[in-house]
C-alpha positions, 0 to 999 in steps of 0.5 A: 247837611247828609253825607252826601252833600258833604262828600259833593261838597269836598269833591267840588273843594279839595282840589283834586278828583276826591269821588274819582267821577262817581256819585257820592253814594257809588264811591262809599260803597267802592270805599267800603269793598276796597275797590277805591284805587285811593286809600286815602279816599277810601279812610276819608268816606268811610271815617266819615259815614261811620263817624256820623253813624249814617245807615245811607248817604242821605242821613246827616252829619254834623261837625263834632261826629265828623271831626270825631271820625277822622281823628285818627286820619288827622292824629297819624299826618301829623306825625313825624314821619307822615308823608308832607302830601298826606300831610298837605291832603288832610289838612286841606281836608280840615280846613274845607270840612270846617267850611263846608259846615260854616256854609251849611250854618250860614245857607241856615241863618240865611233861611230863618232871617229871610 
């Protein structure tokens, strides 16, 4: 999977406008420039880029690098002064980063066994 599949996949799945009707590649560089109106948006994309190493949206990403990235997302909503809706965005943001690569392993088993 590349970051770009990842992040259109987050997008389709968070529940709420994560790319703010931009393509993939467009709100990584608005993220890295501070131009994102979300911060949390903005930590997730580049957390994620960074995490995984990538040099361009269509390098790959894998589940330990990502998860790596955003450990420190993760570490500060739950804290017990976090904000519950930050708290809420980013455990949805787990549980749909975990999905997005148990989908990606299954589309793969799928190919082999086919």
């Amino acid at each position: 999977m590349t970051y770009q599949e990842l992040v259109e996949f987050l997008n389709q799945h968070l529940g709420y406008p994560f790319l703010q009707d931009m393509a993939p590649d467009a709100a990584l560089s608005a993220a890295q420039q501070g131009d994102l109106s979300d911060a949390l948006t903005t930590e997730v994309l580049t957390a994620l880029y960074q995490g995984n190493q990538c040099n361009a949206a269509n390098d790959p990403v894998d589940r330990a690098h990502s998860f790596d990235g955003l450990a420190r997302l993760r570490l500060r909503s739950q804290a017990d002064d976090a904000d519950p809706t930050i708290f809420r965005k980013v455990l949805k943001l787990s549980q749909e980063l975990d999905n997005a690569f148990d989908q990606e392993l299954i589309r793969q088993r799928n190919t082999t066994f086919s």
